[in-house]
DRENDO-1510 file (C-alpha; in Angstrom, 1 decimal, always signed):
<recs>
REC; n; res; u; v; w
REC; 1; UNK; +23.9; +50.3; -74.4 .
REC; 2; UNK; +22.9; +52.0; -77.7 .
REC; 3; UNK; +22.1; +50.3; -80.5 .
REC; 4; UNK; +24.3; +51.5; -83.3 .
REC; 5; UNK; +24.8; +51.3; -87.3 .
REC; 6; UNK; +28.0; +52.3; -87.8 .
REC; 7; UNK; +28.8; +53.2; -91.8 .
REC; 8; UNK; +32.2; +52.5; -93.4 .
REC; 9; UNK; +33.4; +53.4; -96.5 .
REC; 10; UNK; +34.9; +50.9; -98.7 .
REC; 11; UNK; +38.9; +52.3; -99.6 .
REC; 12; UNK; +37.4; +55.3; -99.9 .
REC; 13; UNK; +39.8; +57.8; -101.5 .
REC; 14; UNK; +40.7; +55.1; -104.1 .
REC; 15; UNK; +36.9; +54.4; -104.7 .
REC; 16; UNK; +36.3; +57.8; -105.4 .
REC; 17; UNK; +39.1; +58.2; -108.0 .
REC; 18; UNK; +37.8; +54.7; -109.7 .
REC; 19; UNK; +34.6; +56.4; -110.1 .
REC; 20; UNK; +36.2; +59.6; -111.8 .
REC; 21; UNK; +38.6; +57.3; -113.6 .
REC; 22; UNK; +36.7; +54.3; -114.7 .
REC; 23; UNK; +39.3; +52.7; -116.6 .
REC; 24; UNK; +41.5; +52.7; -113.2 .
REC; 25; UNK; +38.8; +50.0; -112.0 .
REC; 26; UNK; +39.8; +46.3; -111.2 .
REC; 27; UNK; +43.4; +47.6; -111.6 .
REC; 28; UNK; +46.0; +48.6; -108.4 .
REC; 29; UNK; +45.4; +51.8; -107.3 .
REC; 30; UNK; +46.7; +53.6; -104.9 .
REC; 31; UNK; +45.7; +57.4; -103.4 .
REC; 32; UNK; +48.7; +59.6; -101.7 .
REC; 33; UNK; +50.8; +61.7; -101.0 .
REC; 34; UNK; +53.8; +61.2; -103.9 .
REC; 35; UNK; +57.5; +60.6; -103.8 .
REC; 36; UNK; +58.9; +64.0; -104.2 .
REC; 37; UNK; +62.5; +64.1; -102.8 .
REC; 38; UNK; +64.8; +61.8; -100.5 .
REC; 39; UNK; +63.7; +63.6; -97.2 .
REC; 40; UNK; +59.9; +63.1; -98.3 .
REC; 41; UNK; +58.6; +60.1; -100.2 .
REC; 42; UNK; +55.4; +60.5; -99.4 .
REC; 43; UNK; +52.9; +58.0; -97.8 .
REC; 44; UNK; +49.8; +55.6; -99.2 .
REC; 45; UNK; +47.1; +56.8; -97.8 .
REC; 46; UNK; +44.1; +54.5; -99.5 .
REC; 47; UNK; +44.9; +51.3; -101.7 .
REC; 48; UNK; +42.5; +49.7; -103.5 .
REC; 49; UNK; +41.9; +46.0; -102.9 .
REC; 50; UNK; +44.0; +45.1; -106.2 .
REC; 51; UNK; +46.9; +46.6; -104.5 .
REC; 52; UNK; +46.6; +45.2; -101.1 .
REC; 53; UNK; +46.9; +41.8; -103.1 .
REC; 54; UNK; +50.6; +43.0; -103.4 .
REC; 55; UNK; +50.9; +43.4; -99.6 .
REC; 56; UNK; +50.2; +47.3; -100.1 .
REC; 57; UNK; +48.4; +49.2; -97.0 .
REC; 58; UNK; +48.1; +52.6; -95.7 .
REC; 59; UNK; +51.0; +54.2; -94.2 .
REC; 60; UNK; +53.4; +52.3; -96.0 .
REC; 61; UNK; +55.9; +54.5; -97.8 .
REC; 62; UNK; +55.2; +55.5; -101.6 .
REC; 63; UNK; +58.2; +54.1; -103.0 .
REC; 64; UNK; +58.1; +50.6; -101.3 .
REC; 65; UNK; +54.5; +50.9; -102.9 .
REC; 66; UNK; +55.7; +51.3; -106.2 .
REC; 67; UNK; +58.5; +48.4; -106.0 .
REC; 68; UNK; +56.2; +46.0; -104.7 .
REC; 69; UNK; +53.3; +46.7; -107.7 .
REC; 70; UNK; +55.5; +47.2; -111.2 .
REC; 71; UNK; +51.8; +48.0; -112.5 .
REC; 72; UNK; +50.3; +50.1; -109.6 .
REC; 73; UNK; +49.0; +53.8; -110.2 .
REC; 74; UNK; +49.8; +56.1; -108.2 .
REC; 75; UNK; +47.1; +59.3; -108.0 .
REC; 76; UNK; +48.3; +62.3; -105.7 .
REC; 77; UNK; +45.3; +62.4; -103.0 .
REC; 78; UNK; +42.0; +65.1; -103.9 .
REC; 79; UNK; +41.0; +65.9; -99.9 .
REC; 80; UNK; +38.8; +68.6; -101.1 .
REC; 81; UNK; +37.5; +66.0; -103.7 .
REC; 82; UNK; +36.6; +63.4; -101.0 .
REC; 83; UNK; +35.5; +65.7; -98.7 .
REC; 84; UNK; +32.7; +67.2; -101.2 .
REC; 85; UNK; +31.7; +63.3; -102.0 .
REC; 86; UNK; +31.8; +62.7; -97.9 .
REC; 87; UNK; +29.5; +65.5; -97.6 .
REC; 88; UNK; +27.0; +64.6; -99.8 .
REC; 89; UNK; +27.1; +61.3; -98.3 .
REC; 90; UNK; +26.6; +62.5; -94.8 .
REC; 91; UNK; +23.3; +64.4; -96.4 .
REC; 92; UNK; +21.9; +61.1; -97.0 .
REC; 93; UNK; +22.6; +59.9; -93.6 .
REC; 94; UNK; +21.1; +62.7; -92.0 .
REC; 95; UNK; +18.4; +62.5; -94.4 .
REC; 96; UNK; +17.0; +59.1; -92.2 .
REC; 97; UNK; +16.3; +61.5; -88.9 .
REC; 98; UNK; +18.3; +59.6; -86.9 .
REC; 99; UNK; +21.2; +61.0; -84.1 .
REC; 100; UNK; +24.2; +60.8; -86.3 .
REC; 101; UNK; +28.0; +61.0; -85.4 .
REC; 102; UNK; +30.5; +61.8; -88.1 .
REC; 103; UNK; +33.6; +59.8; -87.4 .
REC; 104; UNK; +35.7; +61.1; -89.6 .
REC; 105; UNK; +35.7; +61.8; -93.7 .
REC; 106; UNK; +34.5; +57.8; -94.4 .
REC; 107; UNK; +32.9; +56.8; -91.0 .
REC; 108; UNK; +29.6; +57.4; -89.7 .
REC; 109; UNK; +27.8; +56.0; -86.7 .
REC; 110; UNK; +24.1; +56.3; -86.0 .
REC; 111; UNK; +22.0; +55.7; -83.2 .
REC; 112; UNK; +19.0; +53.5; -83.9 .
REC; 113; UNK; +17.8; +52.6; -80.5 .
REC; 114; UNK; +14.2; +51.2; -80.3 .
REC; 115; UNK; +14.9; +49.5; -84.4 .
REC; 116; UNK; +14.3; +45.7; -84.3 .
REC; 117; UNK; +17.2; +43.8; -85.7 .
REC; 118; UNK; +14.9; +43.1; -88.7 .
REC; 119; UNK; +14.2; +46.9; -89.2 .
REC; 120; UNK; +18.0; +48.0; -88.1 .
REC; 121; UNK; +19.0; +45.0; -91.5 .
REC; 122; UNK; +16.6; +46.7; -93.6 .
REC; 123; UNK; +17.7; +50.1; -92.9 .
REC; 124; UNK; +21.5; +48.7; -93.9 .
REC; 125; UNK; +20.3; +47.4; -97.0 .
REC; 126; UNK; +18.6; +51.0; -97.9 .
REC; 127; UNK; +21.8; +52.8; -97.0 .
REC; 128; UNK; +23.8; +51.0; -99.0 .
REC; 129; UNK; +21.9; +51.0; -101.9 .
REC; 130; UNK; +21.1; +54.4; -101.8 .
REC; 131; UNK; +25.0; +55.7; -101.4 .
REC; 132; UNK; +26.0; +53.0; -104.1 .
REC; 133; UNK; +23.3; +54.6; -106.8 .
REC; 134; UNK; +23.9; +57.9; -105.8 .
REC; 135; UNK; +27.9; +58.3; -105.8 .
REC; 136; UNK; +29.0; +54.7; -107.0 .
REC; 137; UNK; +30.5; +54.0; -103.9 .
REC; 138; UNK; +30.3; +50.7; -101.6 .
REC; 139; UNK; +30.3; +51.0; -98.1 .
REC; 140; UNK; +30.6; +48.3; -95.4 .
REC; 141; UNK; +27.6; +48.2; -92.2 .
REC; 142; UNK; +27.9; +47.4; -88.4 .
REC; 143; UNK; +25.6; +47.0; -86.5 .
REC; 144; UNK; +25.6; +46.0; -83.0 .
REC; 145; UNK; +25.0; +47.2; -79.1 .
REC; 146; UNK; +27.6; +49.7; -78.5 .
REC; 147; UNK; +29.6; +51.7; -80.9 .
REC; 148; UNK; +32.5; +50.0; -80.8 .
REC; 149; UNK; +31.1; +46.6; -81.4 .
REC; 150; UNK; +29.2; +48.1; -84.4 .
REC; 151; UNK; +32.9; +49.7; -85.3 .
REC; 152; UNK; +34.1; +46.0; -85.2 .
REC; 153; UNK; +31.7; +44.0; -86.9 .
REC; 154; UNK; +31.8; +46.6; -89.7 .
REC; 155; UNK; +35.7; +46.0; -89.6 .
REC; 156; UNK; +35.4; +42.1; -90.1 .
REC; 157; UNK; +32.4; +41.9; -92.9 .
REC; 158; UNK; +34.3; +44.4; -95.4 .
REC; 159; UNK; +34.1; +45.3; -98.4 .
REC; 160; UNK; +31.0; +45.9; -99.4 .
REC; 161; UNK; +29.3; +43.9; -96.2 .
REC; 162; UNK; +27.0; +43.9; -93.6 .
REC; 163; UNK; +27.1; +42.1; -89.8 .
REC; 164; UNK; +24.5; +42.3; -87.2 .
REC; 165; UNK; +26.2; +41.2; -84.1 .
REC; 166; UNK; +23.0; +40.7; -81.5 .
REC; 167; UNK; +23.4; +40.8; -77.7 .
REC; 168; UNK; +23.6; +37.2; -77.4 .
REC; 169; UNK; +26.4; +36.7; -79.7 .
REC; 170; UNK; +28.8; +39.6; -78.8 .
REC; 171; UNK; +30.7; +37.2; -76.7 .
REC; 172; UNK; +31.2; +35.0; -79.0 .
REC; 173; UNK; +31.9; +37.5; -81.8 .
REC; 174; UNK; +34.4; +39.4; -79.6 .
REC; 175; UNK; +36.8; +35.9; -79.3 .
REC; 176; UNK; +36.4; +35.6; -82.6 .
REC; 177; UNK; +38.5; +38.9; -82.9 .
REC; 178; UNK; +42.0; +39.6; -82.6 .
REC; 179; UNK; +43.3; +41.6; -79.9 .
REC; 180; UNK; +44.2; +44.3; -81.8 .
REC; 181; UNK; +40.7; +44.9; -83.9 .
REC; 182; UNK; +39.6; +46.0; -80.3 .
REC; 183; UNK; +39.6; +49.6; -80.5 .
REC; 184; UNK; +41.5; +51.5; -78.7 .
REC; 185; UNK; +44.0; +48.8; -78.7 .
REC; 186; UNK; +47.4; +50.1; -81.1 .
REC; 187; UNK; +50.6; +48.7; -81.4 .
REC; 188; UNK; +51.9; +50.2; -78.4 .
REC; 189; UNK; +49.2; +49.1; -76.2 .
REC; 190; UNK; +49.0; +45.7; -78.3 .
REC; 191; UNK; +53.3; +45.0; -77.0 .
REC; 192; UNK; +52.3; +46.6; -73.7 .
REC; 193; UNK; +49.1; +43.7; -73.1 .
REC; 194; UNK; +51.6; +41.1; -74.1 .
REC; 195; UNK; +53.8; +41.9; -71.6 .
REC; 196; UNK; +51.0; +41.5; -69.1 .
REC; 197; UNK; +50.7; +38.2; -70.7 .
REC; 198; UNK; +47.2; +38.9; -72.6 .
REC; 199; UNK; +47.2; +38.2; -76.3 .
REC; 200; UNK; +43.4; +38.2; -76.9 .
REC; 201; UNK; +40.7; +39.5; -76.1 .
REC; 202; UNK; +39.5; +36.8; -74.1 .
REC; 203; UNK; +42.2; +36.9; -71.8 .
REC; 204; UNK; +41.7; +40.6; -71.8 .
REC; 205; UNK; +38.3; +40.1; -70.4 .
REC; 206; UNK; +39.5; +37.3; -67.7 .
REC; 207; UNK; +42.2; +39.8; -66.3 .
REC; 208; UNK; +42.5; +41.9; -63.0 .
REC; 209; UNK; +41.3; +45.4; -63.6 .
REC; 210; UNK; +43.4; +46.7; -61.3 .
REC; 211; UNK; +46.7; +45.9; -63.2 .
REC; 212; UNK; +45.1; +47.5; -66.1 .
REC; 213; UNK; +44.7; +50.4; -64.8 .
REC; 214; UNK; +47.8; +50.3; -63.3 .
REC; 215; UNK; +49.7; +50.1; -66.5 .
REC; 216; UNK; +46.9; +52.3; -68.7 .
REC; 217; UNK; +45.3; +54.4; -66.3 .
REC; 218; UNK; +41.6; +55.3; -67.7 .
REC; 219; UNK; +42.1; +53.3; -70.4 .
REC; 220; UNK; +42.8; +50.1; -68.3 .
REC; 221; UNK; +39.2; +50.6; -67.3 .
REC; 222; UNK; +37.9; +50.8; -70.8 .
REC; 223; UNK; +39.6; +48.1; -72.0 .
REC; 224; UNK; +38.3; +45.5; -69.4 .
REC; 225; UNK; +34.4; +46.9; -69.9 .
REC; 226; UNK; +35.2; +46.6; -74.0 .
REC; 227; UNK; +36.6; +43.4; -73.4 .
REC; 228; UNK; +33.9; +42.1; -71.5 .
REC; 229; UNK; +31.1; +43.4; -74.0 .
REC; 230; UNK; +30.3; +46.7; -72.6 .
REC; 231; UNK; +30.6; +50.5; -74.4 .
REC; 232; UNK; +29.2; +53.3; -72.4 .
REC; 233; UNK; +30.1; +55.6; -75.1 .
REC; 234; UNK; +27.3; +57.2; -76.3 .
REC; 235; UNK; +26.6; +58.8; -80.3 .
REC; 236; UNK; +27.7; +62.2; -80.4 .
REC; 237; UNK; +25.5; +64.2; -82.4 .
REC; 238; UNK; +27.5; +66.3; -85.3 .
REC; 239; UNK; +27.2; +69.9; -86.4 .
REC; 240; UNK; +25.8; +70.3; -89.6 .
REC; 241; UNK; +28.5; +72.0; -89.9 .
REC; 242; UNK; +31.7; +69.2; -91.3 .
REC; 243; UNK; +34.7; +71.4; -90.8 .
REC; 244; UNK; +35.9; +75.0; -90.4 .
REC; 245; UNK; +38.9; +75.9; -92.4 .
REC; 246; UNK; +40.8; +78.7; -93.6 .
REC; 247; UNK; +43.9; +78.9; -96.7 .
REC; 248; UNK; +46.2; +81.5; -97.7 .
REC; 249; UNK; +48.1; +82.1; -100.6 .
REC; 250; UNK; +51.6; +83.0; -99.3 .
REC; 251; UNK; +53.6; +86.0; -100.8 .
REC; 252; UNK; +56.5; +84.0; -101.3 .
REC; 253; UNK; +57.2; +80.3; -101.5 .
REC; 254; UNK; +57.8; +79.2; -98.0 .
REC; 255; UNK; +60.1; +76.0; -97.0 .
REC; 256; UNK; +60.0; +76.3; -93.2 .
REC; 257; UNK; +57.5; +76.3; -90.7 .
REC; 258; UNK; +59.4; +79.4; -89.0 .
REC; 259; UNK; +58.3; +81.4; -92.7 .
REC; 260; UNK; +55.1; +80.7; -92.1 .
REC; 261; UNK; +54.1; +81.2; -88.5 .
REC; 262; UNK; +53.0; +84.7; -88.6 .
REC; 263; UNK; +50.7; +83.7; -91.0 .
REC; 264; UNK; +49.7; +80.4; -89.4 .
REC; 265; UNK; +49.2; +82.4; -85.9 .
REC; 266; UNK; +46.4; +84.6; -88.6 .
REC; 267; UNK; +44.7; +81.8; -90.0 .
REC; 268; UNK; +43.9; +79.9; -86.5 .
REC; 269; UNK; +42.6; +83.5; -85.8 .
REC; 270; UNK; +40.2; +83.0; -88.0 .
REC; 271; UNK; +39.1; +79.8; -87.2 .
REC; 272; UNK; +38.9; +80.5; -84.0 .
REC; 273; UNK; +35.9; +83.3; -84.4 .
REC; 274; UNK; +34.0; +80.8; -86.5 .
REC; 275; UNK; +34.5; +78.0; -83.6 .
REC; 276; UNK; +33.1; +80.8; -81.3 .
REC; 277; UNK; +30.2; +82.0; -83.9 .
REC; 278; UNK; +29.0; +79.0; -84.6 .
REC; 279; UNK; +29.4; +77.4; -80.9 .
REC; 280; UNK; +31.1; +74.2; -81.8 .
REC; 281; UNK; +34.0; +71.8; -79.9 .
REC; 282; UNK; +36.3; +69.8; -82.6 .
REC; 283; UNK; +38.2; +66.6; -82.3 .
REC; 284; UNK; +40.3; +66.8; -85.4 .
REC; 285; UNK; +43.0; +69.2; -86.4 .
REC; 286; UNK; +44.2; +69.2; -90.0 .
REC; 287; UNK; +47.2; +71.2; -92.1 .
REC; 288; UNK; +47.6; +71.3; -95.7 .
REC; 289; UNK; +50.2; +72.5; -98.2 .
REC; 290; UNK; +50.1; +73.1; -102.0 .
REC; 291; UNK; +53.1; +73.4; -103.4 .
REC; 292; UNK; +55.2; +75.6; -105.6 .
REC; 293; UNK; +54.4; +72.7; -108.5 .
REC; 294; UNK; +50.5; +72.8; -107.6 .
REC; 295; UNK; +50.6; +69.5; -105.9 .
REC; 296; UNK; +48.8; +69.2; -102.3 .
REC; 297; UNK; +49.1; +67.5; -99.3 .
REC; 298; UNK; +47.3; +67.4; -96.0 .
REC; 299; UNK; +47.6; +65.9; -92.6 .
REC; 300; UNK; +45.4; +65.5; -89.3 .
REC; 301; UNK; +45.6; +64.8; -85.9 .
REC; 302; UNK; +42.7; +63.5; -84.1 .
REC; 303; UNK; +42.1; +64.5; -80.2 .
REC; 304; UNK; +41.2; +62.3; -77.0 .
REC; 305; UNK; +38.9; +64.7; -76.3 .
REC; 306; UNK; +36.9; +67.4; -77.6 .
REC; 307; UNK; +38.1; +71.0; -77.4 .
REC; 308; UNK; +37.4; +74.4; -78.9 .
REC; 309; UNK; +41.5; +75.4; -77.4 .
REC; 310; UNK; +43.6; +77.9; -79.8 .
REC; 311; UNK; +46.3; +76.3; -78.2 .
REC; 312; UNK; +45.4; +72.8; -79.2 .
REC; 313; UNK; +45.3; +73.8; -82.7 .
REC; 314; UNK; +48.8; +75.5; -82.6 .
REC; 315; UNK; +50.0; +72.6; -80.6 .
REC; 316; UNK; +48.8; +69.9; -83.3 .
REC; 317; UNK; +49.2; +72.5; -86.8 .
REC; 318; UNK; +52.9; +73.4; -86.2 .
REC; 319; UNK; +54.2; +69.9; -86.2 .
REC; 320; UNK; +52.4; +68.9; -89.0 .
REC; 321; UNK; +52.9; +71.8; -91.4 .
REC; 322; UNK; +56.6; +71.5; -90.1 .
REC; 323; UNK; +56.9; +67.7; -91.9 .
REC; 324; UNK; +54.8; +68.8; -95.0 .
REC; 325; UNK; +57.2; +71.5; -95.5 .
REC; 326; UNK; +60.3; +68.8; -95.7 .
REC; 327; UNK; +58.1; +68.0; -99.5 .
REC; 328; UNK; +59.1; +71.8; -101.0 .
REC; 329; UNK; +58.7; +74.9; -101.1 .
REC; 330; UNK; +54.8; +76.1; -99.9 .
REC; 331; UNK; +52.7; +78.2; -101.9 .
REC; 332; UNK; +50.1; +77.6; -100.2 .
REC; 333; UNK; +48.6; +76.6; -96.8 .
REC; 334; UNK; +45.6; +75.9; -94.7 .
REC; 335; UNK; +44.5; +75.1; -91.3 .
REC; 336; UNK; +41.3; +73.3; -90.8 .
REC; 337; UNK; +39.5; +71.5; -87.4 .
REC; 338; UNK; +36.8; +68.9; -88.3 .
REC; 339; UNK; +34.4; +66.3; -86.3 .
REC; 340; UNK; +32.6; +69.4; -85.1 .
REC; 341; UNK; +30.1; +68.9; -82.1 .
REC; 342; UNK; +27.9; +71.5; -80.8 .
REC; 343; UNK; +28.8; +73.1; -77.2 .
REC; 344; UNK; +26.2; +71.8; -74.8 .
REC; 345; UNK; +29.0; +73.0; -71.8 .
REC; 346; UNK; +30.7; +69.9; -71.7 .
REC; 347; UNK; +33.9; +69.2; -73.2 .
REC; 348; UNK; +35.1; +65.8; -72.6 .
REC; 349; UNK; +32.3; +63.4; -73.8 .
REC; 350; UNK; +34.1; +60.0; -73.7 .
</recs>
């Protein structure tokens, strides 16, 4: 398996607004999208760790946010802000020479095959202090065989952490986990294992792989090998290129995705010929909106696979700009595709 450091962001949209508001620090704070009317009330995307004190997490709906924390503030989310701090970040990644995948706008997973665990912790420690006196920031390290183990013990020593899971201790460090920190393991797979009678990931790794697969096809398979300490996923290498994206500024406010497909159908045009110019696959599809007041907001969809499909973008874009619409009227909107690979003639990696 590979040997993998895999870099996590600590609340990273928050972080970046208490570092551009430093009077916001050691207070709740939350980043998202806001309350604008009764069929949109907008969604926490990043708390801070002052918030989650109050039971606050991602997802949850603005306005529960704001009843459970009298004191919380509430900052409208800056994507192009944390994308310009991710990218900078990613620079000093890179800057280390080693095969490095790009997650997603906070997460980062290298390859450091052939690094002693001494030399893999020293490397950590470097990192981290490097990213926390360039930008402020505090990120959380994983390191482990296999990128999901990395992924996990970068999950259990946050914030601000580090965990070297070695060989000999991944079985002891997977038991230790619940079922659902295993990844690829969501809610709906989570109720689906328990009615197989599995609830952790011990039992997971005890079970027939045969009725896995029966229930989860591929993924059965996955999950046993996962659960029984094995990833045969390998790092990705990233495009120095981030993201592709284009925006338009529409002639007239728009409040329905039907308004705006003409013009949606142009911009994936666009992206399109720089997918094809610069010979890249993505994995994430994003649409944004800024509205008729100036406010933004943005989603994304992330892929199984990787693809360079016009029709994957339409398929994913359309929904989303259709539910970012239900905020107001659009004066804006963008299309974007992200965790760009280069083509090597082979589109499903994992």
């Amino acid at each position: 398996m590979v040997f993998v450091l895999y870099v996590d962001m600590d609340y990273f949209f928050a972080a970046c607004e208490e570092v551009r508001h430093p009077e916001l620090k050691g207070k709740p704070l939350v980043v998202g999208t806001a309350p604008v009317n009764e069929k949109f009330r907008g969604v926490v995307q990043t708390a801070n760790y002052e918030a989650r004190k109050f039971g606050i997490h991602s997802g949850m709906p603005s306005i529960k946010a704001l009843d459970l924390c009298k004191e919380l503030n509430y900052l409208h989310s800056d994507e192009e802000h944390y994308e310009s701090v991710s990218a900078e970040i990613i620079k000093v990644l890179r800057s280390y020479g080693k095969p490095l995948e790009v997650i997603s706008v906070d997460e980062a997973a290298m390859d450091i095959t052939g690094l002693t665990d001494e030399e893999a912790l020293e490397l950590s420690r470097d990192i981290k202090s490097r990213i926390k006196k360039s930008f402020g920031l505090t990120c959380t390290i994983g390191i482990s065989n296999g990128k999901a183990f990395a992924k996990m013990a970068s999950d259990k020593a946050k914030p601000d952490g580090l965990m070297l899971v070695k060989a000999q201790e991944l079985r002891s460090f997977l038991d230790s986990c619940s079922l659902d920190k295993l990844p690829g393991v969501g809610s709906k797979t989570h109720e689906k294992l328990k009615e197989l009678g599995i609830s952790s990931i011990s039992e997971l790794s005890k079970s027939d792989p045969m009725v896995l697969i029966d229930a989860f096809g591929s993924a059965g398979k996955e999950l046993y090998m996962l659960a029984n300490g094995i990833d045969e996923s390998k790092i990705v290498e990233s495009s120095e290129i981030l993201s592709i994206g284009r925006e338009v500024t529409l002639k007239s406010p728009a409040t329905s995705v039907d308004e705006v497909t003409p013009v949606l159908k142009g911009l994936i045009d666009e992206v399109m010929k720089e997918i094809e110019k610069n010979g890249v696959l993505f994995r994430n599809v994003g649409a944004k909106v800024r509205y008729t007041d100036f406010s933004i907001s943005a989603k994304s969809y992330s892929l199984h696979n990787y693809s360079d499909s016009r029709e994957e973008i339409e398929k994913r874009a359309a929904p989303m700009l259709k539910e970012l619409l239900k905020a107001g009227a659009a004066r804006k909107i963008g299309v974007r595709v992200s965790r760009l690979i280069k083509t090597k003639g082979q589109k499903k990696l994992f």
